[in-house]
Each structure stands twice: as C-alpha cells, then as structure tokens.
N, CA, C and O atoms as a Maestro MAE file, in Angstrom:
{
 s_m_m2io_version
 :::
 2.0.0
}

f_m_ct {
 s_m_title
 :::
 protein
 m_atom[324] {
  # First column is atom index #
  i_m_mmod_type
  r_m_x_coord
  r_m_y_coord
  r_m_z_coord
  i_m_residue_number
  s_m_chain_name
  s_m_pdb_residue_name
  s_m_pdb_atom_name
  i_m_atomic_number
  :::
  1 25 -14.248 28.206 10.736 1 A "UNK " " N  " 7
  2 3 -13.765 27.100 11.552 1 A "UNK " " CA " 6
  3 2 -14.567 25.832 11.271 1 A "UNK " " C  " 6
  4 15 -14.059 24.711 11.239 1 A "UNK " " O  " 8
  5 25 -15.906 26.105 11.062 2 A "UNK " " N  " 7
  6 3 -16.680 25.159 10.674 2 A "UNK " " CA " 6
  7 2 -16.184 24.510 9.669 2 A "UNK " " C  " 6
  8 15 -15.693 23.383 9.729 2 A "UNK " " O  " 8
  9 25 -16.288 25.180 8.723 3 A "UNK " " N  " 7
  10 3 -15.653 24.751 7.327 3 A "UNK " " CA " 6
  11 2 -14.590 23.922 7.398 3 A "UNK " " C  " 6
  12 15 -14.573 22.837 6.819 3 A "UNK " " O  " 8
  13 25 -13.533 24.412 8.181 4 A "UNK " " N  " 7
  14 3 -12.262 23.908 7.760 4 A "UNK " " CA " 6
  15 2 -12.368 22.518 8.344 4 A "UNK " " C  " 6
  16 15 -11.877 21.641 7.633 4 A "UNK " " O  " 8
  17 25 -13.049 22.026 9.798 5 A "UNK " " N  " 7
  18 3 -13.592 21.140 10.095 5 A "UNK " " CA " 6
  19 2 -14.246 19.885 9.651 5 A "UNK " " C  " 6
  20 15 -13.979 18.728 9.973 5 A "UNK " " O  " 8
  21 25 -15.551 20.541 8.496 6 A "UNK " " N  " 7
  22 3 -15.682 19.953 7.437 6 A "UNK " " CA " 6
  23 2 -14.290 19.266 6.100 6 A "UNK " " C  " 6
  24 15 -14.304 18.236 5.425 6 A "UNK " " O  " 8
  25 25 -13.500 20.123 6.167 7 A "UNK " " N  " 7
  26 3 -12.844 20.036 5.239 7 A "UNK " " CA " 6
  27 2 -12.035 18.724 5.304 7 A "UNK " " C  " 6
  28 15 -12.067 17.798 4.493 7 A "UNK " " O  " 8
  29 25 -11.178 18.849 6.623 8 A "UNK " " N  " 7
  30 3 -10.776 18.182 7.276 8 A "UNK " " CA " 6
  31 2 -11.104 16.656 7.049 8 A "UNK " " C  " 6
  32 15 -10.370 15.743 6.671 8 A "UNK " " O  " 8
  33 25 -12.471 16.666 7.408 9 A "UNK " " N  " 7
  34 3 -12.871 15.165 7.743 9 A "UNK " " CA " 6
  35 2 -13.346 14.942 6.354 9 A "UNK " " C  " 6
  36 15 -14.171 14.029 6.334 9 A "UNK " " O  " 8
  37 25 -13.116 15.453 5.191 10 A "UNK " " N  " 7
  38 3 -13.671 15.061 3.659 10 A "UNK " " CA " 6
  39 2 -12.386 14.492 3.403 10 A "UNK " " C  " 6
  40 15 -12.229 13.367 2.931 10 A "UNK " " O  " 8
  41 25 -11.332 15.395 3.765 11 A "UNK " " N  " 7
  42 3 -9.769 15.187 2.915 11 A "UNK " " CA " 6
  43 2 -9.237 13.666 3.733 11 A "UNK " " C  " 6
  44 15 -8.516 12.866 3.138 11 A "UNK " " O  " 8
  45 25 -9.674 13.451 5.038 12 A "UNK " " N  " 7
  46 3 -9.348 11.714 5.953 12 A "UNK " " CA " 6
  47 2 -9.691 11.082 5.282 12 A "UNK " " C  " 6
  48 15 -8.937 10.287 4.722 12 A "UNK " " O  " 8
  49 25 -11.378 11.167 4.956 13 A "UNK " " N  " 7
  50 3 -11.950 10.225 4.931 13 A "UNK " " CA " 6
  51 2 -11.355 9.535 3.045 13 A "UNK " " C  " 6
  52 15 -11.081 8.362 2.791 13 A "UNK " " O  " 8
  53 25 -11.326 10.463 2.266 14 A "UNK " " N  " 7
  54 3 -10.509 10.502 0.998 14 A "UNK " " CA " 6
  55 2 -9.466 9.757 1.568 14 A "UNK " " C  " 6
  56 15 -9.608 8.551 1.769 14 A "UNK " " O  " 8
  57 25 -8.250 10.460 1.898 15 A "UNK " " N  " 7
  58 3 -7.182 9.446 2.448 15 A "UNK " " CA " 6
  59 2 -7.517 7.943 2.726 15 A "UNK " " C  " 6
  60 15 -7.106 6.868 2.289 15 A "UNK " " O  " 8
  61 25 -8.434 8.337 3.635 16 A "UNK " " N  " 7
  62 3 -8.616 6.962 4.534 16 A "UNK " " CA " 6
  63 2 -8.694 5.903 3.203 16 A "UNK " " C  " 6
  64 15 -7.958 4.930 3.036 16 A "UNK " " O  " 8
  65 25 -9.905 6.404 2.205 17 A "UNK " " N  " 7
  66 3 -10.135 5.624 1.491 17 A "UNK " " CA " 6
  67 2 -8.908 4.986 0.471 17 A "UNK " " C  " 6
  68 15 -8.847 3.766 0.312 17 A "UNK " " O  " 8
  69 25 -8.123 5.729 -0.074 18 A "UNK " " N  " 7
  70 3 -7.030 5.567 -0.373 18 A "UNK " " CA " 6
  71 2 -5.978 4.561 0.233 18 A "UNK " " C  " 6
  72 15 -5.117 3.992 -0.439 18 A "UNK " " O  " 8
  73 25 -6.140 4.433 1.438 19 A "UNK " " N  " 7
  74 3 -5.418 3.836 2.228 19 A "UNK " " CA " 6
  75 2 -5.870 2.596 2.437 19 A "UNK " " C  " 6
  76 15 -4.937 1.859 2.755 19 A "UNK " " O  " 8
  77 25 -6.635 2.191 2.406 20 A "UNK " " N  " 7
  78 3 -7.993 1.030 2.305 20 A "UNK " " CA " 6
  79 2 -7.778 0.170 0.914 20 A "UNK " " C  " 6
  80 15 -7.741 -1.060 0.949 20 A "UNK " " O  " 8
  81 25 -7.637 0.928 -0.334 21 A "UNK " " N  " 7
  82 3 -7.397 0.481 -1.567 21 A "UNK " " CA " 6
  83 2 -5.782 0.312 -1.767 21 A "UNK " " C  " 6
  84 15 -5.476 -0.642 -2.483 21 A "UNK " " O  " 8
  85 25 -5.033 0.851 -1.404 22 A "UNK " " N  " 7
  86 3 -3.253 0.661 -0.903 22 A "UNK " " CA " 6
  87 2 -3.471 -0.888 -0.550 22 A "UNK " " C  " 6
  88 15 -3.363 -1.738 -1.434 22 A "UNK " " O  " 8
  89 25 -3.759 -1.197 0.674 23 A "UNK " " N  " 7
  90 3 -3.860 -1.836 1.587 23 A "UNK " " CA " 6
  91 2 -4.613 -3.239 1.052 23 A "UNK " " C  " 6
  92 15 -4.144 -4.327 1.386 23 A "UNK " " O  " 8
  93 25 -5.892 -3.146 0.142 24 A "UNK " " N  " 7
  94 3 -6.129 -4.025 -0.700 24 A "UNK " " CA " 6
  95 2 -4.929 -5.028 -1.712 24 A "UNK " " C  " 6
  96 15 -4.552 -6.195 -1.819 24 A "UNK " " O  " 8
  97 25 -4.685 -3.702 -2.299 25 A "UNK " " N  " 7
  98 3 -3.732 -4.327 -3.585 25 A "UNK " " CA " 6
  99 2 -2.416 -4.615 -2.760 25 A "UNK " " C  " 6
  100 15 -1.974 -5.656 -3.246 25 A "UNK " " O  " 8
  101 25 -1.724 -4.269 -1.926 26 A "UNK " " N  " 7
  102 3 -0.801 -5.164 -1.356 26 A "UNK " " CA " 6
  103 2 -1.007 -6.679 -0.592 26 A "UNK " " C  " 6
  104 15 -0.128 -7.541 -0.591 26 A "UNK " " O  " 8
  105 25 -2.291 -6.825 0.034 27 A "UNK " " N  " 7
  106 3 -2.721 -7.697 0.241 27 A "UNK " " CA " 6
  107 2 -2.727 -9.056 -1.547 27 A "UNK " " C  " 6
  108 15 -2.272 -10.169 -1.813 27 A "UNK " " O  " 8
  109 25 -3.330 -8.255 -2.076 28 A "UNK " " N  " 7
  110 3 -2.948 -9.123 -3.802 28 A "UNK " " CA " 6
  111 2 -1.652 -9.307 -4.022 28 A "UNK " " C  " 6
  112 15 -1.173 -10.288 -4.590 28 A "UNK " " O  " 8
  113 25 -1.173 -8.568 -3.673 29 A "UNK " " N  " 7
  114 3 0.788 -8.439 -4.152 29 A "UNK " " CA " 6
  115 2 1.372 -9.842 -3.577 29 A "UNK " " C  " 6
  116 15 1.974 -10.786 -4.090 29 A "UNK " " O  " 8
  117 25 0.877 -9.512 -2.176 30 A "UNK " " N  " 7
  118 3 1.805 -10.716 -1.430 30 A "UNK " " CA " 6
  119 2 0.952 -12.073 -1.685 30 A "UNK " " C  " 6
  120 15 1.566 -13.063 -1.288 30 A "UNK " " O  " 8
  121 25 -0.320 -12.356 -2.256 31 A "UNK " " N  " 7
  122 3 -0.961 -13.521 -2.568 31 A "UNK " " CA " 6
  123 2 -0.002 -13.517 -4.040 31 A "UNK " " C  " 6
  124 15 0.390 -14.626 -4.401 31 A "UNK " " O  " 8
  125 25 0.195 -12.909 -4.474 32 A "UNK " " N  " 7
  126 3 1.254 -13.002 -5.665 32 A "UNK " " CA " 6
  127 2 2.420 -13.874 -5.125 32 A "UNK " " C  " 6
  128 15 2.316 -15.099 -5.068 32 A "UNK " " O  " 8
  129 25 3.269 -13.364 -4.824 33 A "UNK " " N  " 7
  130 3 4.244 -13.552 -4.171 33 A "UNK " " CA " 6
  131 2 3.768 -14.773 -3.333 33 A "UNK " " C  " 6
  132 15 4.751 -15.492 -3.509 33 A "UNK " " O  " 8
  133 25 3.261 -15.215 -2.852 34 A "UNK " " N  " 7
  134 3 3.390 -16.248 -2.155 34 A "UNK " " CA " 6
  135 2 2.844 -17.469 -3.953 34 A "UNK " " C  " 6
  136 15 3.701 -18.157 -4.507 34 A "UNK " " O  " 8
  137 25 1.987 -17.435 -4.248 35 A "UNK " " N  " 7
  138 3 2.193 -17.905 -5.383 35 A "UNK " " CA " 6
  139 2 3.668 -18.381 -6.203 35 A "UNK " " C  " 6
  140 15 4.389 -19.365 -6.364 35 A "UNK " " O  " 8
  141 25 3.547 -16.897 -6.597 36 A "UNK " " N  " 7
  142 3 4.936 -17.348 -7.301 36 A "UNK " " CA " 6
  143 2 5.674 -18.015 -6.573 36 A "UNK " " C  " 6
  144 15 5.838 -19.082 -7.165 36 A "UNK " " O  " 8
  145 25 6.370 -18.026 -5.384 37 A "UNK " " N  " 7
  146 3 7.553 -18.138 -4.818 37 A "UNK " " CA " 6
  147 2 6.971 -20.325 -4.886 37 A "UNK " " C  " 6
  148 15 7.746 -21.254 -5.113 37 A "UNK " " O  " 8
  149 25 5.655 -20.413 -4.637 38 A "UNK " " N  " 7
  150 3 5.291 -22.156 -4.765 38 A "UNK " " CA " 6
  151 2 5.238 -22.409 -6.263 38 A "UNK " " C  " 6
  152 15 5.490 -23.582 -6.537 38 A "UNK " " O  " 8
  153 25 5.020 -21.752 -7.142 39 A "UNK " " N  " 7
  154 3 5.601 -22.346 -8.648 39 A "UNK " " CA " 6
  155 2 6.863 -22.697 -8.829 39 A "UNK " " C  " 6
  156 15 7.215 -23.561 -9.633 39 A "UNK " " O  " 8
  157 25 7.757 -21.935 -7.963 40 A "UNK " " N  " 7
  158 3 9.101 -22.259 -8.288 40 A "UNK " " CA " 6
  159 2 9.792 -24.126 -8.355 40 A "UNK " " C  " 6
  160 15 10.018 -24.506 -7.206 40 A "UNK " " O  " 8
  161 25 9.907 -24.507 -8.727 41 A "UNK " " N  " 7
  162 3 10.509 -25.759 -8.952 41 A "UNK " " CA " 6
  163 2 11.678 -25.628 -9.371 41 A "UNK " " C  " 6
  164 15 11.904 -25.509 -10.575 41 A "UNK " " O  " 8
  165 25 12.823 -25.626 -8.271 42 A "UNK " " N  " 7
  166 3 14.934 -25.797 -8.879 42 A "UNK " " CA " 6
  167 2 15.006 -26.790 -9.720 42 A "UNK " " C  " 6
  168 15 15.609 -26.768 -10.793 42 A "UNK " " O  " 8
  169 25 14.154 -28.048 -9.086 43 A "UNK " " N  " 7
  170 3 14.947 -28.965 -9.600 43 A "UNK " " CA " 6
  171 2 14.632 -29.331 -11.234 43 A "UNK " " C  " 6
  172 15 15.471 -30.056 -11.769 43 A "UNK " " O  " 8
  173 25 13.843 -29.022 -11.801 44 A "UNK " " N  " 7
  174 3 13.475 -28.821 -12.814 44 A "UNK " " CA " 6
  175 2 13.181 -27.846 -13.775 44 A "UNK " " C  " 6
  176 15 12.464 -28.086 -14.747 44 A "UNK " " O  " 8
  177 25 13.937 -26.257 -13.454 45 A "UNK " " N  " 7
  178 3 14.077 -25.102 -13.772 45 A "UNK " " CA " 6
  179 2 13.555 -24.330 -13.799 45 A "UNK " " C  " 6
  180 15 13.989 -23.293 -14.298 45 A "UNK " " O  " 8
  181 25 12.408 -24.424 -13.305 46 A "UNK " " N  " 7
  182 3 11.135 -23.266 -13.316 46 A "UNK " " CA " 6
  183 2 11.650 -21.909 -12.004 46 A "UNK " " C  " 6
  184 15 11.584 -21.870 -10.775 46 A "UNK " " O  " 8
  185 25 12.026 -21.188 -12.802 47 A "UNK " " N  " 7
  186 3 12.426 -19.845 -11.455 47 A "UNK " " CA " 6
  187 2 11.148 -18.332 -11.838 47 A "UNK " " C  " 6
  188 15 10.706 -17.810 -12.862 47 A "UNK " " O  " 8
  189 25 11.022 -18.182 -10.748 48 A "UNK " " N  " 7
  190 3 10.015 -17.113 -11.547 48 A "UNK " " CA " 6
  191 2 10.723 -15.637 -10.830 48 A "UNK " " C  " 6
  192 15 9.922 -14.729 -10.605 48 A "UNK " " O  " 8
  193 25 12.233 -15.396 -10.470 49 A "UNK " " N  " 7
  194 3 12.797 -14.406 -9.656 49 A "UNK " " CA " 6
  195 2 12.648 -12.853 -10.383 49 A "UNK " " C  " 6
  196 15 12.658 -11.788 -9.765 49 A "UNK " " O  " 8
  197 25 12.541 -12.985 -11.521 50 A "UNK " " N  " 7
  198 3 12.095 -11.367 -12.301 50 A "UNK " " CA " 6
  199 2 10.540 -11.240 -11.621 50 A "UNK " " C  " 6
  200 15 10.169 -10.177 -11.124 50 A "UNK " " O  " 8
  201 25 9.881 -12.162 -11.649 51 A "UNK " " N  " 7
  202 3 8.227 -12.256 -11.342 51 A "UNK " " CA " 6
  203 2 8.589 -11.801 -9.817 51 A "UNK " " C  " 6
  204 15 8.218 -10.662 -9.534 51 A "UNK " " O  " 8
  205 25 9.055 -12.307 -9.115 52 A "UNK " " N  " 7
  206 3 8.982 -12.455 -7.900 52 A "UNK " " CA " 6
  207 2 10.151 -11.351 -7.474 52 A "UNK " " C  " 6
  208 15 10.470 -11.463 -6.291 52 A "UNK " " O  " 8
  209 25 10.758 -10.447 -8.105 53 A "UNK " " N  " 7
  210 3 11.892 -9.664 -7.795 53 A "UNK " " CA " 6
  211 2 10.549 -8.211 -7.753 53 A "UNK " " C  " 6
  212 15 10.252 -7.604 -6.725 53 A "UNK " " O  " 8
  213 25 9.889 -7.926 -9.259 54 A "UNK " " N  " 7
  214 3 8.626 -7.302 -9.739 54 A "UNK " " CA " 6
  215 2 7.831 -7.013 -8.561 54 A "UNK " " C  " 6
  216 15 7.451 -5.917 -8.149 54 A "UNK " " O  " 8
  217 25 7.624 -8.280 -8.042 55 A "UNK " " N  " 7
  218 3 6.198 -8.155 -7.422 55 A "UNK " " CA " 6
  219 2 6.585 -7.215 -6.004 55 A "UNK " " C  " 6
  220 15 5.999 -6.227 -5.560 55 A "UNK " " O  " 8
  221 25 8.068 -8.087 -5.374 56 A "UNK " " N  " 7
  222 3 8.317 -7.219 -4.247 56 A "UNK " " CA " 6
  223 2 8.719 -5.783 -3.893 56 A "UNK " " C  " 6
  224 15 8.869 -5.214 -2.812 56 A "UNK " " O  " 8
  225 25 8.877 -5.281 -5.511 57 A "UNK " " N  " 7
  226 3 9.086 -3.816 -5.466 57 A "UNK " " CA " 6
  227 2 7.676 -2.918 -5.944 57 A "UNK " " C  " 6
  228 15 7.528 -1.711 -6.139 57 A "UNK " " O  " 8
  229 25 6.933 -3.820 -6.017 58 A "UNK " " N  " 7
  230 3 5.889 -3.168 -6.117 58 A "UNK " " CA " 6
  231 2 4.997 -3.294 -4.364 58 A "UNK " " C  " 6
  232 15 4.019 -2.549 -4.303 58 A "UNK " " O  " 8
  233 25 5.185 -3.865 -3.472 59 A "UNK " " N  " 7
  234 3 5.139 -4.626 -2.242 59 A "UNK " " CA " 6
  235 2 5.780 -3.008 -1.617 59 A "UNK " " C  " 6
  236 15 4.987 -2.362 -0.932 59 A "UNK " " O  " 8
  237 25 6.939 -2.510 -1.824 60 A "UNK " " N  " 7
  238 3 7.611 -2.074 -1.392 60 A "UNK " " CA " 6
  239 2 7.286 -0.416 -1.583 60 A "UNK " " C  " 6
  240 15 7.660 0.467 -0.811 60 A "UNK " " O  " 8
  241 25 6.371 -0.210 -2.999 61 A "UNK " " N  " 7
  242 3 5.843 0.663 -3.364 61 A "UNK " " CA " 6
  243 2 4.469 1.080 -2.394 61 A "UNK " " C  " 6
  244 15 4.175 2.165 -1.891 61 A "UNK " " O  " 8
  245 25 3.915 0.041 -2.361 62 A "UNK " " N  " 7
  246 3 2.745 0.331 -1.457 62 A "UNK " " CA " 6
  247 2 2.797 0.404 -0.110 62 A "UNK " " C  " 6
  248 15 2.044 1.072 0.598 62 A "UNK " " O  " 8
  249 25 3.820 -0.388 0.293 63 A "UNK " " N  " 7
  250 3 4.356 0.018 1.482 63 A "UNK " " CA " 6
  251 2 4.515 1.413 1.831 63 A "UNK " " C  " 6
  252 15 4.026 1.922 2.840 63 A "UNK " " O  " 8
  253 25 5.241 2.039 0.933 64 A "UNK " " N  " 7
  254 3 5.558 3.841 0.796 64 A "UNK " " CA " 6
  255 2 4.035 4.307 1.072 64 A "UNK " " C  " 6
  256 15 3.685 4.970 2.048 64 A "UNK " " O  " 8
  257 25 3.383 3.947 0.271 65 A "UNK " " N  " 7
  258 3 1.829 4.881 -0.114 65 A "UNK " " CA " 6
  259 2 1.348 5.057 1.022 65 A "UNK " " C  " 6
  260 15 1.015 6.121 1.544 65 A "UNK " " O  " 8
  261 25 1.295 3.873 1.487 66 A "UNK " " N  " 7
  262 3 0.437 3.788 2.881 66 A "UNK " " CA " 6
  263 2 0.876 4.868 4.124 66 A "UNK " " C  " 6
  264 15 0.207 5.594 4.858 66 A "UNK " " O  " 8
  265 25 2.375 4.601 3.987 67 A "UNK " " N  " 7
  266 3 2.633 5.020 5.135 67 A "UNK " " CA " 6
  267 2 2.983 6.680 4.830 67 A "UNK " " C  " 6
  268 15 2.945 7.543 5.708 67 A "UNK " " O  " 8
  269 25 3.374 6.961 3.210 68 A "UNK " " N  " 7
  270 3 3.122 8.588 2.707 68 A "UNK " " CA " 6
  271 2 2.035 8.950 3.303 68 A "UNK " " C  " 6
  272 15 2.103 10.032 3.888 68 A "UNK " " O  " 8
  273 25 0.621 8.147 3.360 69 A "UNK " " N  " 7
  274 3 -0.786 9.346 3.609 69 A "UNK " " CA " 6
  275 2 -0.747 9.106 5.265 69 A "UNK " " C  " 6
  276 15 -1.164 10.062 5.919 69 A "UNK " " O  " 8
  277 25 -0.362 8.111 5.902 70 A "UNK " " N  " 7
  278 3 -0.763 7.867 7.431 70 A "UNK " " CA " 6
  279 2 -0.114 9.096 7.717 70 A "UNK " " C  " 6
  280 15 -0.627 10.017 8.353 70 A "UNK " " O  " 8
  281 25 1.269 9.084 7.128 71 A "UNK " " N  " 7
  282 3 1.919 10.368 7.944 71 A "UNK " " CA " 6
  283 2 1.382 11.646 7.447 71 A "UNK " " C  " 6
  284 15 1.592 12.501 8.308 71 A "UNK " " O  " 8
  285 25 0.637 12.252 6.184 72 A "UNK " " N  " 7
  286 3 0.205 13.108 6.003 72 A "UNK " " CA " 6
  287 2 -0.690 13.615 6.440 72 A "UNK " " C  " 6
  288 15 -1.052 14.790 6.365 72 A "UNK " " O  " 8
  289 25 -1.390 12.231 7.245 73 A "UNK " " N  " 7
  290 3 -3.207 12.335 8.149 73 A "UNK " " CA " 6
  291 2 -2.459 13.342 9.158 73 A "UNK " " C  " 6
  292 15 -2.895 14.472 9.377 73 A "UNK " " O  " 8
  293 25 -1.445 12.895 9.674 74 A "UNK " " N  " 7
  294 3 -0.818 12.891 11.343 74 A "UNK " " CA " 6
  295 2 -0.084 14.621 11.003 74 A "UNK " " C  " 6
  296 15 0.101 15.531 11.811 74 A "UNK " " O  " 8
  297 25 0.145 14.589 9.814 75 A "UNK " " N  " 7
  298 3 0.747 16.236 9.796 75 A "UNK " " CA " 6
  299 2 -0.668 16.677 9.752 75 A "UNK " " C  " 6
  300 15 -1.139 16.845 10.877 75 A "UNK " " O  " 8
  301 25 -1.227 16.839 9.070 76 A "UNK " " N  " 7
  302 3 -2.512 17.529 9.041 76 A "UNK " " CA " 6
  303 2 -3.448 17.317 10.523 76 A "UNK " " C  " 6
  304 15 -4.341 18.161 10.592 76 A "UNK " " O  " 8
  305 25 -3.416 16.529 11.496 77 A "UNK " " N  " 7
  306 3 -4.087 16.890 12.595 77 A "UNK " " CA " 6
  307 2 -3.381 17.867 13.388 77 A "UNK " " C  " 6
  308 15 -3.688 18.934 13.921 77 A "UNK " " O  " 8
  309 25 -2.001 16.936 13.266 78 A "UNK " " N  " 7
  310 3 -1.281 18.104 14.216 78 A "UNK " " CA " 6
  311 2 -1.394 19.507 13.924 78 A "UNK " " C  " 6
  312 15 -1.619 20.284 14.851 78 A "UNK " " O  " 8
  313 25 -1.258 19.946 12.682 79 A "UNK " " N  " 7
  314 3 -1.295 21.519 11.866 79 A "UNK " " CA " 6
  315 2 -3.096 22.084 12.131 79 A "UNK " " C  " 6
  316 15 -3.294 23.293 12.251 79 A "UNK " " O  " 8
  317 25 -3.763 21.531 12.170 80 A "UNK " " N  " 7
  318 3 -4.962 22.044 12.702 80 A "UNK " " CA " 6
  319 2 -5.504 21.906 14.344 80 A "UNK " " C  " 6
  320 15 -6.643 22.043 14.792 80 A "UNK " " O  " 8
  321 25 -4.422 21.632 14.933 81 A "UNK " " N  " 7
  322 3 -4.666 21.919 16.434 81 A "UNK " " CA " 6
  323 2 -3.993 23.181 16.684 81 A "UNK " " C  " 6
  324 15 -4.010 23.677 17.810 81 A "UNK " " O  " 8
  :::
 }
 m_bond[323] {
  # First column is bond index #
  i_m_from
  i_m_to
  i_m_order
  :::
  1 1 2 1
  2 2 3 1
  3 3 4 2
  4 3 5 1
  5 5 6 1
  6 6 7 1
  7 7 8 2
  8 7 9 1
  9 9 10 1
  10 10 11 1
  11 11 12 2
  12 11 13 1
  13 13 14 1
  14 14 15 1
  15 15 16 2
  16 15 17 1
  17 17 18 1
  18 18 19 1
  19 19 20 2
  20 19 21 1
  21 21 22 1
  22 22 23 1
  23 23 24 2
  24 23 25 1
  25 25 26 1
  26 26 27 1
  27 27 28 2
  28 27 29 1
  29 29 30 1
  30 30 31 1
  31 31 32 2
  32 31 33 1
  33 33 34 1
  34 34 35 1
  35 35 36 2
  36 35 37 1
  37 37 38 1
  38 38 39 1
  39 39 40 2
  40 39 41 1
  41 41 42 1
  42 42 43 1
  43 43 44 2
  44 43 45 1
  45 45 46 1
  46 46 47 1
  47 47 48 2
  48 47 49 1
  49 49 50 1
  50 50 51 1
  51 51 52 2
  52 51 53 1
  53 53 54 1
  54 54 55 1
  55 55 56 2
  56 55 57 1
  57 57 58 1
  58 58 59 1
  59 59 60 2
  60 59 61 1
  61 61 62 1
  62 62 63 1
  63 63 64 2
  64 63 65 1
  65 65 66 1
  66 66 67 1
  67 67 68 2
  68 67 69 1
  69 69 70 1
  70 70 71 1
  71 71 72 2
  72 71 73 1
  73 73 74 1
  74 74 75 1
  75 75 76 2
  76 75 77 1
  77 77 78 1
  78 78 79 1
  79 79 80 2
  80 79 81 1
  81 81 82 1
  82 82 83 1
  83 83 84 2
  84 83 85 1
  85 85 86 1
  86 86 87 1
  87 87 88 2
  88 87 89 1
  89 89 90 1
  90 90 91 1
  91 91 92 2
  92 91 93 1
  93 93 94 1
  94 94 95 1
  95 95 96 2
  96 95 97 1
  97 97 98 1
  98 98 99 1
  99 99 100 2
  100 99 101 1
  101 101 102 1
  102 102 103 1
  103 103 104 2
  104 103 105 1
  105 105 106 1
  106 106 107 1
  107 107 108 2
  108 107 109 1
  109 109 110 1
  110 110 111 1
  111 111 112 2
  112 111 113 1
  113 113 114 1
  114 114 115 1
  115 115 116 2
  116 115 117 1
  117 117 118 1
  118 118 119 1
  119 119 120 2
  120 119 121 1
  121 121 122 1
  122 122 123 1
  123 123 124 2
  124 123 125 1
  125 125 126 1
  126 126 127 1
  127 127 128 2
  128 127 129 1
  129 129 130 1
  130 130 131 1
  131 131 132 2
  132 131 133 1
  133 133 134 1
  134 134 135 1
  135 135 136 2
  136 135 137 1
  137 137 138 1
  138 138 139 1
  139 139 140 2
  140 139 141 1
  141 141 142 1
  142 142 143 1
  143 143 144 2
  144 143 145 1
  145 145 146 1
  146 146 147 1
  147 147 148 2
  148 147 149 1
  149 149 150 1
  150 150 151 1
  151 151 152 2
  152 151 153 1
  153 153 154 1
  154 154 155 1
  155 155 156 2
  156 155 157 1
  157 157 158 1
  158 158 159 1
  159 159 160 2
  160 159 161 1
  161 161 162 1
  162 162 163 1
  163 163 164 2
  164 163 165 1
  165 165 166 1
  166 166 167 1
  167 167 168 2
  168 167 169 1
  169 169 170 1
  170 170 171 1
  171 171 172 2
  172 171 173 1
  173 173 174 1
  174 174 175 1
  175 175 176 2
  176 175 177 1
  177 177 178 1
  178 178 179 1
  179 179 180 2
  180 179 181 1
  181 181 182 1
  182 182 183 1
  183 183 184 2
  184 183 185 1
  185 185 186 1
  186 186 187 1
  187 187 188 2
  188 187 189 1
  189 189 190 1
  190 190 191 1
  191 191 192 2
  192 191 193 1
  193 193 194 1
  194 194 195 1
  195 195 196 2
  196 195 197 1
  197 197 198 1
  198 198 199 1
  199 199 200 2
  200 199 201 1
  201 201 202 1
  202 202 203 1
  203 203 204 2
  204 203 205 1
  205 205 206 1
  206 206 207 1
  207 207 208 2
  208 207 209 1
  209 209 210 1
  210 210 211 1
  211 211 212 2
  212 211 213 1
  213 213 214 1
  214 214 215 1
  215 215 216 2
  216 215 217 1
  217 217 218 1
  218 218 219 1
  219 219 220 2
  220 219 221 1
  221 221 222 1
  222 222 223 1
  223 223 224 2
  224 223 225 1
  225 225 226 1
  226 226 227 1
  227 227 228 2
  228 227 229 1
  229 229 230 1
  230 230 231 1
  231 231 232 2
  232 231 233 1
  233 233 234 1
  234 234 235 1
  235 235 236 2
  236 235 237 1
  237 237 238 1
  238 238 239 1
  239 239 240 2
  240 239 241 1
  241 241 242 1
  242 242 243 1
  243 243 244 2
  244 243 245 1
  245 245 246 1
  246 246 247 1
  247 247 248 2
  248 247 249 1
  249 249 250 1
  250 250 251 1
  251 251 252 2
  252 251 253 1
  253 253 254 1
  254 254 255 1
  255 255 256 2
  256 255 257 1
  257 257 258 1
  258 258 259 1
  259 259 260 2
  260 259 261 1
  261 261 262 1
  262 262 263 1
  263 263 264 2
  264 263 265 1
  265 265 266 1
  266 266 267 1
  267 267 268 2
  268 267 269 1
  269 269 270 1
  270 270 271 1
  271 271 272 2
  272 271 273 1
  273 273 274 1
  274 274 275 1
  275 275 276 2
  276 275 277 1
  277 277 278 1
  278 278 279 1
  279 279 280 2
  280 279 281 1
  281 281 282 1
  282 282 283 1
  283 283 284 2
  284 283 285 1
  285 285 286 1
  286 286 287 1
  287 287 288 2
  288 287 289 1
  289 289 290 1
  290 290 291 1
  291 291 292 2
  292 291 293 1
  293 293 294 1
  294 294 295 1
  295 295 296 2
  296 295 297 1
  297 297 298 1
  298 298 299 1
  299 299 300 2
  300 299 301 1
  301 301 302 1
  302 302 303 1
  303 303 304 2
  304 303 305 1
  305 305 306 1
  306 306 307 1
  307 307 308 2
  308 307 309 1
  309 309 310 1
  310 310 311 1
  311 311 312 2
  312 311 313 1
  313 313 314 1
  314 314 315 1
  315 315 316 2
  316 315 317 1
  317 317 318 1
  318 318 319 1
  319 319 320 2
  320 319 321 1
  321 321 322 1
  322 322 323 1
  323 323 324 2
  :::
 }
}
C-alpha cells in the first residue's frame, strides 16, 4: 500500500510536470498567433493564414494533451480510492 502510494505521487508529479510543459508551449503558440495574426496587412497582401491556420491546430493539439493527462490524474485517483 505504501508503495503504491509512492507510486502514485511519482506518476502526478511526472504528469503534473508534463502538464506544466503542455501549458508552456501553448502559452508560445498563442504569442505566435497573436503575432502572426498583427503581421497580417490586407491591404497590401501580406496574409500569413497557412501560418496562422498551423499554429491553431497545434493550439488545439495541446489543448487535447492537457486535458488527456488532467483526466487521466482524475481516473487514477478515483481507481485508487
């Protein structure tokens, strides 16, 4: 019981960390994205929408990650009560 206890709080804190570095690089994503989206100039043709199409599916990716391990924390407490 001990152990698994231990185990437990190695495999969060892993997560956690994971979740921390997720959470980083989307924070970069959307400084992307807000970037790009102020380079854009219509009136003079500058579109950056592949850049800015890119960035939000990667936005959208980390979105997943994050919320893949939150919910995996939340199965795993529940399964060890």
């Amino acid at each position: 019981m001990q152990n698994e206890v231990v185990d437990l709080e190695q495999e969060f804190a892993a997560i956690e960390k994971e979740i921390a570095d997720f959470e980083e690089q989307r924070a970069q994503c959307l400084a992307l994205l807000r970037s790009l989206a102020e380079q854009e100039d219509m009136v003079n043709g500058v579109f950056r929408h592949e850049e800015i199409h890119a960035a939000k599916q990667d936005k959208l990716r980390l979105d997943f990650e994050i919320q893949f391990r939150k919910g995996r924390m939340s199965r795993m407490r529940y399964a060890s009560e």
